[in-house]
C-alpha positions in Angstrom: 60.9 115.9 -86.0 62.0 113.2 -83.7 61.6 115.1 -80.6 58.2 115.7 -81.0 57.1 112.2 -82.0 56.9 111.2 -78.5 55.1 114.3 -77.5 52.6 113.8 -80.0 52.4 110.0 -78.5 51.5 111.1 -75.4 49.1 113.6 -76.1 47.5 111.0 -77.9 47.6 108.8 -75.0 46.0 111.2 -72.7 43.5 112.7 -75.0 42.3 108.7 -75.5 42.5 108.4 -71.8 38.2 109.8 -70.9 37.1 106.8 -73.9 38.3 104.5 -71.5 36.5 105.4 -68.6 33.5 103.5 -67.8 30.1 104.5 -69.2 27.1 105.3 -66.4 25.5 101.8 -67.6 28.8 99.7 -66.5 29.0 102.2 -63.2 24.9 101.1 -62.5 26.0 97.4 -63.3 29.1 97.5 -61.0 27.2 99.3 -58.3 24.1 96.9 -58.5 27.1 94.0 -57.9 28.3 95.9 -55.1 24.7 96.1 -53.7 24.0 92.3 -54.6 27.2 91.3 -53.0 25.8 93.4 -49.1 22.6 91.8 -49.3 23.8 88.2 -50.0 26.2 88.8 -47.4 23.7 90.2 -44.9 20.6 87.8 -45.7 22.9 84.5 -45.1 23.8 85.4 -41.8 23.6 88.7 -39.8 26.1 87.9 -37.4 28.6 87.5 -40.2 27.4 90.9 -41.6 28.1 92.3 -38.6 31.6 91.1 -38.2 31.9 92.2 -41.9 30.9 95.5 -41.1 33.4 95.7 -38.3 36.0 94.4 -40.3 35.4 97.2 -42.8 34.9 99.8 -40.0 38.9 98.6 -39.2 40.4 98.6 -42.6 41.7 101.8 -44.4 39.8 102.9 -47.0 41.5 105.4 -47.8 40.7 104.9 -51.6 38.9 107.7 -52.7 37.2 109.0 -55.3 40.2 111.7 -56.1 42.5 108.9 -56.6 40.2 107.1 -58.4 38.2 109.0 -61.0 36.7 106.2 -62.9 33.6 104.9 -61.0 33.8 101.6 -62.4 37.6 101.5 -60.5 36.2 102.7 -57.0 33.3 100.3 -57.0 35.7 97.5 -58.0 38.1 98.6 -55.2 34.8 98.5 -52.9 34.3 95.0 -53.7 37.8 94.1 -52.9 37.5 95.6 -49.7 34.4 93.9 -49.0 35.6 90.3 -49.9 38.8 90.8 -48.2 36.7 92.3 -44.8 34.8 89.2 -45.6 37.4 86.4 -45.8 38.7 88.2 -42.4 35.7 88.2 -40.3 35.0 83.9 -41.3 
């Protein structure tokens, strides 16, 4: 019986693992943030947006959406990206 208590842990674990995915309405809210976040960016100063977008065009972003299947995680990855690209190009 021991043996298969942690077998039935993680299949537990895993089956448990989709509920914590993000729902479409947290994807739209994180995506609108993303969104929000270019135009402020762009509005204030489009020579800053520009060096932001070559700073991005320069970094890796070699996230994808294979190694990340939640939405909600790729958009919050995109963010980083952007803030870092953007602390890099001031």
């Amino acid at each position: 019986m021991k043996p298969l208590l942690p077998i039935a842990c993680a299949a537990a674990l895993l089956c448990a693992l989709p509920a914590w995915a993000c729902t479409p309405e947290e994807a739209t809210q994180k995506r609108e943030e993303l969104a929000g976040l270019v135009t402020q960016l762009t509005e204030q100063n489009p020579q800053k947006a520009k060096e932001i977008n070559d700073e991005l065009q320069g970094m890796d972003l070699g996230t994808a959406s294979k190694d990340l299947p939640d939405k909600c995680q790729l958009i919050d990855q995109r963010i980083k990206e952007l803030k870092q690209a953007e602390k890099k190009a001031e």
